[in-house]
ZAMIKE-515719 format. One record per residue (C-alpha): y, x, z; residue in three letters. Coordinates in steps of 0.05 Angstrom, whole numbers, plus 5000, padded with zeros to 4 digits. Last residue first. Example, Ala and Ser with C-alpha at 12.3 -4.5 7.8 and 13.67 -1.06 7.14 Angstrom:
residues 2
497952735143SER491052465156ALA
END
This chain:
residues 412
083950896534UNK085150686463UNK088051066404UNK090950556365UNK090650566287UNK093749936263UNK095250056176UNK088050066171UNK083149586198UNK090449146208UNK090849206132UNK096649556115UNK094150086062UNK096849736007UNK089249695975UNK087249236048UNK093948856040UNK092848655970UNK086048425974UNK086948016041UNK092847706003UNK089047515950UNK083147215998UNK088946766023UNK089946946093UNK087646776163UNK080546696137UNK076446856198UNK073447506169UNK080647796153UNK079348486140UNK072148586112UNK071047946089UNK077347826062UNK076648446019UNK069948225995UNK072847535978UNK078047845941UNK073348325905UNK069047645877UNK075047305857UNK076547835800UNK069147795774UNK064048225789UNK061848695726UNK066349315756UNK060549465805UNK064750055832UNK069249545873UNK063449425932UNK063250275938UNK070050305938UNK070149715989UNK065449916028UNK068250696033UNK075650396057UNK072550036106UNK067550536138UNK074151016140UNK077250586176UNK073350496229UNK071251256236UNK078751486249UNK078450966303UNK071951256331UNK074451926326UNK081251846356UNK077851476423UNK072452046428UNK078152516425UNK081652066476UNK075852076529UNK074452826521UNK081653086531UNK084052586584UNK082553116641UNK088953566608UNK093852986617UNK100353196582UNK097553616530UNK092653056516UNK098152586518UNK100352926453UNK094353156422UNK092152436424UNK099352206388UNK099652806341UNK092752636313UNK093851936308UNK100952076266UNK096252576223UNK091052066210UNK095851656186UNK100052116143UNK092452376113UNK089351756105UNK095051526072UNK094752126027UNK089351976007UNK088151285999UNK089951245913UNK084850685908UNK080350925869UNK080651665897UNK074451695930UNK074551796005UNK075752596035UNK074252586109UNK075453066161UNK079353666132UNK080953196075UNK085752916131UNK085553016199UNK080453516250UNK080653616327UNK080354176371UNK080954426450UNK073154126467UNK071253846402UNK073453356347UNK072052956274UNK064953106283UNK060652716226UNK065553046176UNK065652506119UNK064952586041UNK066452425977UNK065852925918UNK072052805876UNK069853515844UNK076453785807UNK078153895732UNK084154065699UNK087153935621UNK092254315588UNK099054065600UNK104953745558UNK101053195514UNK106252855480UNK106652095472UNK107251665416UNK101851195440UNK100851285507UNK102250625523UNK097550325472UNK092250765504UNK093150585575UNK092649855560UNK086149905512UNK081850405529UNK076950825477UNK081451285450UNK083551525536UNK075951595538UNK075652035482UNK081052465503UNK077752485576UNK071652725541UNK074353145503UNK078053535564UNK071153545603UNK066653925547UNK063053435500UNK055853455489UNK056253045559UNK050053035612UNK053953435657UNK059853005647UNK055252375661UNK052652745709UNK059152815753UNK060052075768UNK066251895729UNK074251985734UNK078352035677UNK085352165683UNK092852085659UNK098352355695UNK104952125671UNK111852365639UNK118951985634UNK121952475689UNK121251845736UNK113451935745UNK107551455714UNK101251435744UNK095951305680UNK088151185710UNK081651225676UNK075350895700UNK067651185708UNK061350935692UNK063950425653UNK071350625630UNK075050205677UNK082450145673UNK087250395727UNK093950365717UNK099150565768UNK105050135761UNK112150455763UNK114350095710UNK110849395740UNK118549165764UNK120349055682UNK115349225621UNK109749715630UNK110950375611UNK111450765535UNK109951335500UNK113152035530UNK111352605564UNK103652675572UNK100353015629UNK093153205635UNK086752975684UNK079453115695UNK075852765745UNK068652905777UNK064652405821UNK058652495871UNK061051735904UNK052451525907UNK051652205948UNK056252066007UNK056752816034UNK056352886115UNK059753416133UNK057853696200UNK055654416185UNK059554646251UNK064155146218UNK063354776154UNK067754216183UNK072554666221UNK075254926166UNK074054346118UNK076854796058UNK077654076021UNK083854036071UNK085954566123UNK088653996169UNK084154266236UNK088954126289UNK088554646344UNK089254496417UNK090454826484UNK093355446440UNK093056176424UNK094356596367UNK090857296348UNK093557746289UNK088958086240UNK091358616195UNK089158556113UNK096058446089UNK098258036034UNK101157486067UNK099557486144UNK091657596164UNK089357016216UNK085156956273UNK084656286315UNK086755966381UNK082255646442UNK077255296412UNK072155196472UNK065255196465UNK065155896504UNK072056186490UNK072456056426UNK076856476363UNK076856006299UNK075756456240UNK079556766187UNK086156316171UNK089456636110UNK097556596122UNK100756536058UNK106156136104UNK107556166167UNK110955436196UNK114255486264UNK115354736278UNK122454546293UNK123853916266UNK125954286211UNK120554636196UNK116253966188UNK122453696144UNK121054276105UNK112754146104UNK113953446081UNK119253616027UNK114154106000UNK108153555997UNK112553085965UNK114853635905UNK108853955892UNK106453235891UNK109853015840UNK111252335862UNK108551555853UNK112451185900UNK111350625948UNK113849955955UNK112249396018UNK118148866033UNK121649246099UNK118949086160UNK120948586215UNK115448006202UNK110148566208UNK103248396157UNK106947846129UNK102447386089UNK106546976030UNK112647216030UNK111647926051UNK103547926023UNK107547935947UNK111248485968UNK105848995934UNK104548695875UNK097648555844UNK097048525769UNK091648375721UNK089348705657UNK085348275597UNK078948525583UNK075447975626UNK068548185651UNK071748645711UNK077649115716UNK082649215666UNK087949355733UNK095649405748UNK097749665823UNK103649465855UNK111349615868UNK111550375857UNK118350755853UNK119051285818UNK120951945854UNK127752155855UNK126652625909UNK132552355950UNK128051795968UNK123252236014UNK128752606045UNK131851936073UNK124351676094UNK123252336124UNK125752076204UNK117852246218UNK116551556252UNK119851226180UNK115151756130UNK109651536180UNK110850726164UNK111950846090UNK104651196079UNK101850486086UNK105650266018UNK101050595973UNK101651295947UNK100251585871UNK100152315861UNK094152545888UNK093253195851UNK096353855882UNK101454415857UNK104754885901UNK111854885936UNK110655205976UNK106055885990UNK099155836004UNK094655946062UNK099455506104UNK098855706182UNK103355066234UNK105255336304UNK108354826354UNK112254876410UNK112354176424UNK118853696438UNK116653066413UNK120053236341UNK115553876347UNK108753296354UNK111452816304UNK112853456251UNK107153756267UNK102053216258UNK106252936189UNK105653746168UNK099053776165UNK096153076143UNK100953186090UNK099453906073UNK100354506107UNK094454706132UNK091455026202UNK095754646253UNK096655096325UNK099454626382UNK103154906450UNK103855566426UNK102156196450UNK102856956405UNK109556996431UNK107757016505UNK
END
């Protein structure tokens, strides 16, 4: 029938396309609906190194470095009592702790996402996934409490077409298809943020391998953070718990200008630079979806889970999530009866990591504590017998490669 498919993905963004890829690479017919039309513009920009192990399971790590896209080797912070920034490196934990003896030295990139997010979805297509784009997702159609397909108009078109699955992945994003569906989001109320960003071209970077640092400097409440890209411009933001923009006399954009006048780092390297962008806002509302799955569905990405953006986690969640998602859906298709026992398994290990990554934003908010204090809070929630330095624990929990994170197994 040519309205049945093996998979249908609702989304077509990392967590998207890195669950259709795996699962058309494993020989699914899969069907993947993309309200809007690639390329398209999203925030985000800055990974960490545990997107790198998807990107290698997808085969994309080839496409990924023809992009151009700067490379990131750690993360530089003005964070806590001393004024003075402080660096973490990425490939420090490879001489020091190896996470996987026989991987390469952790890097990531900071990229445009219009540009990441596209090559994703291609390399999706490629694979063979059928991808529709501008393809408006109306409602999930069930058969009992069953998802067993969903309704969608084509691009601008009001008809209604009908496709069927076993499964549907839920990656619609923010949209939380499913999520709002079933009123399950759970909103975390103390992480009610808002950011509002620009682009500069221009000023200067940090000298030698930290280039291609993010910089994140706190601005009490809030913090700002400067990603730098290859084409010699950089995002610059201001993120802060909504009321205190609420609260402002200033409207958003002057009050990231007069946070940006207020730093010290980020402001000396913007010095001499160009703003080339006018100024967007976006809730960085944090929250959880309760239910991550049902009978014939399951939800990845922002479409279960959207963390604070601190520690640019993201899109890791997303890739990681997605290669979970692919994997249960996987020997789901090949084992009907193991439906209820391995969506239970993907939720609870989604669930794990997400608990870490929210204590330690949550623990790294108080921005009083000194340095020590967050590696010791990392250790504890990673490495609670001490198998590392407490540095080490630090760096690989905000690479994205602490066991907690970068091992997601679904168990059975």
């Amino acid at each position: 029938m040519r309205n049945q498919y093996d998979v249908i993905v609702v989304g077509g963004g990392p967590a998207g396309a890195a669950t259709s890829g795996l699962l058309s690479m494993w020989g699914r017919r899969v069907l993947l609906l993309e309200k809007e039309k690639f390329p398209r513009y999203h925030i985000g920009e800055s990974l960490i190194p545990g997107v790198m192990p998807v990107i290698r399971e997808l085969g994309a790590a080839t496409a990924l470095e023809q992009l151009g896209a700067q490379r990131k080797n750690g993360v530089t912070l003005i964070w806590g009592p001393s004024p003075e920034p402080w660096t973490i490196r990425f490939d420090e934990i490879a001489t020091s702790a190896p996470v996987d003896d026989s991987a390469p030295r952790p890097y990531a990139y900071e990229v445009k996402r219009a540009e990441f997010d596209n090559m994703l979805l291609t390399h999706s297509r490629r694979l063979g996934t059928t991808v529709v784009e501008e393809a408006q997702v109306r409602e999930a159609i069930f058969e009992g409490d069953r998802c067993t397909g969903v309704r969608y108009s084509p691009a601008h078109s009001d008809d209604m077409i009908d496709v069927y699955a076993p499964l549907v992945v839920d990656a619609s994003g923010q949209s939380k298809f499913m999520g709002r569906r079933f009123g399950s989001v759970d909103w975390h109320p103390d992480l009610k943020n808002l950011a509002a960003w620009t682009y500069y071209q221009g000023g200067s970077r940090l000298e030698g391998d930290d280039a291609g640092n993010i910089v994140v400097e706190a601005c009490p409440p809030g913090w700002l953070w400067m990603i730098p890209f290859s084409d010699d411009t950089c995002s610059v933001g201001f993120v802060a718990p909504s009321q205190q923009f609420a609260t402002s006399d200033l409207a958003p954009a002057d009050l990231l200008y007069q946070q940006i006048g207020e730093t010290r780092t980020i402001r000396r390297l913007l010095s001499g630079a160009v703003e080339v962008a006018q100024v967007r806002t976006a809730k960085d509302w944090s929250y959880t979806c309760e239910r991550m799955s049902g009978p014939g569905f399951l939800q990845v990405g922002d479409a279960a889970a959207f963390i604070d953006p601190l520690f640019s986690t993201g899109v890791m969640l997303a890739l990681k999530g997605g290669s979970l998602a692919a994997h249960a859906v996987h020997r789901i298709l090949d084992a009907p009866d193991t439906e209820a026992e391995l969506l239970h398994s993907y939720e609870k290990e989604y669930h794990a990591v997400l608990d870490v990554v929210i204590d330690f934003v949550r623990f790294f908010y108080d921005q009083n504590k000194e340095v020590e204090e967050y590696f010791a809070k990392a250790r504890d929630l990673i490495d609670p017998e001490a198998e590392r330095k407490a540095r080490d624990d630090f760096i690989v929990l905000v690479s994205g490669l602490a066991k907690a994170v970068e091992g997601w197994q679904l168990q059975q």
